[in-house]
N, C-alpha and C positions, 0 to 999 in steps of 0.2 A: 197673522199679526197678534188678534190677542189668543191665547192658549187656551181658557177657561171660561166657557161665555153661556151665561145664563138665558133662557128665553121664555117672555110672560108667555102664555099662551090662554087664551079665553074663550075658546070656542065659536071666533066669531075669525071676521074678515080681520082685526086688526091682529091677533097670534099668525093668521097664516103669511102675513106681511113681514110682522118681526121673525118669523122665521126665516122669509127668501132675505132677507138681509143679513142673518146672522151668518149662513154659511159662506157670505161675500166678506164679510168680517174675521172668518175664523182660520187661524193659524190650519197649516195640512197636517200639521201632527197636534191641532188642539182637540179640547172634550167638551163636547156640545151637553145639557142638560133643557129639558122644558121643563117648565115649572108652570101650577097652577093653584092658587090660593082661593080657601073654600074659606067662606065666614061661619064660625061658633056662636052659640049662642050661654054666653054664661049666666045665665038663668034658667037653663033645664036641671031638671036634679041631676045626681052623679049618672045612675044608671042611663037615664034617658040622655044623658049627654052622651056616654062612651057610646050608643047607639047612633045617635045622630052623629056622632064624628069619625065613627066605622063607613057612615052611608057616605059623609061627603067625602072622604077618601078613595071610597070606591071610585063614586062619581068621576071626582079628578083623574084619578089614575086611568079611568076608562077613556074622557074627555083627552089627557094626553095620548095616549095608544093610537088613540085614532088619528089625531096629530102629527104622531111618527110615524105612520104609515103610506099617510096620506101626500107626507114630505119626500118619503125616501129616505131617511137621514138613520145617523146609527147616533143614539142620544138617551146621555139617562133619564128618568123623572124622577122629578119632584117635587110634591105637596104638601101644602102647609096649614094648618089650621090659624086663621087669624081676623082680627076683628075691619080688620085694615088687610087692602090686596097692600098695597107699597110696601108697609109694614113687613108683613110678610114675604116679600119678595126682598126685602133689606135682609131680613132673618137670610133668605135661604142663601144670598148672597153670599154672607159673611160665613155660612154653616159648611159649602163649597169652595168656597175659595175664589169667586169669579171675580174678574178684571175685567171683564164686560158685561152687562145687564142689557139685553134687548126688548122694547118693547114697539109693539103696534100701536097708534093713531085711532082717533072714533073717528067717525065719519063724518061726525060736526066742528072737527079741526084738531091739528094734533094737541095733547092734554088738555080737552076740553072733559075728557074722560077717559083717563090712560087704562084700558081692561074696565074694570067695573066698577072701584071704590070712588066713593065721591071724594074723601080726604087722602087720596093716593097723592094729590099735587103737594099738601103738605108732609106725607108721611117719605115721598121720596125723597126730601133733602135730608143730609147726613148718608146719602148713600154710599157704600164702601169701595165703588168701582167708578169706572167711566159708564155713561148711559147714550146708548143707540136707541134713535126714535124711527122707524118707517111711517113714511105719509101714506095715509088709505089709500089702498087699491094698489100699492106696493108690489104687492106676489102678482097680479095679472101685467104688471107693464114695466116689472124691474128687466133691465139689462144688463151689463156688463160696466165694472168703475173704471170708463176709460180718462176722467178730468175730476181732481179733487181739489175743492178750494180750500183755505183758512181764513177765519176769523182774525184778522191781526191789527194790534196796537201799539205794538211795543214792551208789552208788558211780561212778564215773569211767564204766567196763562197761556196768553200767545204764542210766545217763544217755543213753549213744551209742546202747542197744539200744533206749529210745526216740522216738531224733530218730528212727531207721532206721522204726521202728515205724510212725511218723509219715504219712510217705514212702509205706509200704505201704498204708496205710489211707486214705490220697488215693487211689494207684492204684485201687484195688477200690473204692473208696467205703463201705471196713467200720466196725464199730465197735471202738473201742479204748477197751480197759483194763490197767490194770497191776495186778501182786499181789507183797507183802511177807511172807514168813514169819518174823517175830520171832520171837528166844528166849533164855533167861538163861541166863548160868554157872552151874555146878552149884553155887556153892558161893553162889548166890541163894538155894538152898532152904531153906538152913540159918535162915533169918529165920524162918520158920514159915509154915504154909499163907493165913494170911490176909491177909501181908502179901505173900506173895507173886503173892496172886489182885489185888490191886489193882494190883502193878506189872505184871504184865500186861496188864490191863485197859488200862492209863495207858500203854501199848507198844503195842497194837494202837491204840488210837484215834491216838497220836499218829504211826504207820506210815500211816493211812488220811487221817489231816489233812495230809499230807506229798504223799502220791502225788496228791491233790485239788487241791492249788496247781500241780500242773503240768497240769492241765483237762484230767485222764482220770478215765475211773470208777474209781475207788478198792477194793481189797479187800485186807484183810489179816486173818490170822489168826495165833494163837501155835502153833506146832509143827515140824518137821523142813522144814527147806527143799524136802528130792526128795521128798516124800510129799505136802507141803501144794501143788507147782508140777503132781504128777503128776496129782489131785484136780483141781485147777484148768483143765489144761491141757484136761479131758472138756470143757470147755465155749466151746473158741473154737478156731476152724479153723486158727491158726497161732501157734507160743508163739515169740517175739522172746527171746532172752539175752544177755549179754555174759559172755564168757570173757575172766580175767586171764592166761591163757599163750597162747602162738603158736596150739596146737591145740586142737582140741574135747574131748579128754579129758580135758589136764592139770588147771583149774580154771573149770569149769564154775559162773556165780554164784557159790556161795560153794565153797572147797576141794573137799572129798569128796563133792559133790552131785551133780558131773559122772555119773559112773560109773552110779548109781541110774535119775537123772535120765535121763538117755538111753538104758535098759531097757525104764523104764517110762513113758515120756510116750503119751499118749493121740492126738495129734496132730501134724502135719508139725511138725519144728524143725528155728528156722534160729538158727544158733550163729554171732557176728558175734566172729571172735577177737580176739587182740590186731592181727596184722597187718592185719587189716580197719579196724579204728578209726582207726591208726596214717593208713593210704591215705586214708581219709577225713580224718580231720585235716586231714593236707595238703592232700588237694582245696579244702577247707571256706578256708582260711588262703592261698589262692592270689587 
């Protein structure tokens, strides 16, 4: 599926996670790279800098080797001198060419600490590709993508997260479904309880009549988007979304969902941004 896939690696549990996902992600005629980003310090002098950024290169490069070995995998490296891991893995992104960036999960929940930077969560918006997230513990109990879901709403995002879906679910030969969380303005309520349990009623069925024309399994329910996607997400090996901003955090399906949403998902997610859709367009329009 995708051709060109990037992957954080950090020497810990969450690189070897984004790894057993990447090669479930990756096109059979695509080119795998790991990458690993070392921090600078720009207040050594010249010499003692070009020294410390010889050792952290090394490091990296040693730190990957062992990574690609460890995998099995036939993958280039590559490292990045930067003050920011995100940063840096945006640089390498764009410097390769990738249409997918994979990364591991801390073990205190997914981007609670993506690899090691603490401003990674800000520095990965504007990222130039789609981004893959593996939940901890990923490499000991990944199996096979036999059920992929989508993120869906109706909107522009959605729509692209299930051509891509699409795509996936031919490669692996899975099953695909999409899912809607509907829900009313607050100032719905003010009708009263019964007329409000009807307009829901007449919201989900027409969310599930909707997602059905497009000849997926249909599911929809009324409640909070990142709780009703989180819930959902336990029951299918890879949840598909579409992001309205450049990066994965700014607006994840709907506004504020992002953030929740990618704490707590249950399963590998792959976040297809704006610049993703944008690439694709174009390919699609060629």
């Amino acid at each position: 599926m995708f051709n060109n896939v990037l992957v954080g690696v950090d020497g810990h549990g969450g690189g070897r996670d984004a790894l057993s996902l990447s090669t479930k992600l990756l096109a059979a005629d695509g080119e795998l790279a790991l990458a690993h980003v070392y921090s600078g310090d720009p207040r050594l002098r010249r010499r003692l800098r070009a020294e410390h950024d010889l050792a952290g290169r090394e490091h990296a490069l040693e730190l990957l080797e062992q990574a690609r070995a460890a995998a099995g995998v036939e993958a280039n490296l590559r490292t990045d001198e930067s003050s920011s891991v995100g940063r840096g893995l945006h640089e390498l992104c764009e410097a390769v060419g990738a249409d997918l960036l994979v990364l591991g999960s801390s073990r205190r929940g997914l981007l609670g600490r993506v690899l090691i930077g603490d401003d990674t969560h800000a520095a990965l918006n504007g990222a130039p590709c789609a981004i893959a997230i593996a939940p901890a513990g990923y490499a000991e109990q990944s199996g096979a993508i036999r059920e992929i879901g989508v993120g869906y709403n109706g909107s522009p995002e959605s729509e692209h997260a299930v051509r891509v879906a699409r795509r996936l679910a031919a490669q692996h030969d899975a099953k695909l479904s999409a899912f809607e969380a509907v829900s009313l303005p607050t100032y719905a309520f003010l009708a009263g309880g019964a007329a409000v349990d009807d307009v829901v009623g007449d919201l989900v069925d027409s969310a599930r009549e909707q997602i059905a024309t497009l000849e997926l399994e249909p599911h929809a329910v009324y409640g909070i988007p990142a709780e009703e996607l989180t819930l959902y997400s336990a029951s299918v090996d890879l949840l598909v979304v579409g992001s309205r901003d450049y990066g994965p955090i700014g607006r994840l399906v709907h506004g504020s969902t992002s953030r929740q949403l990618a704490r707590t998902v249950r399963c590998p997610l792959l976040v297809l941004t704006r610049a993703a859709r944008e690439r694709s367009e174009q390919g699609e329009s060629r």
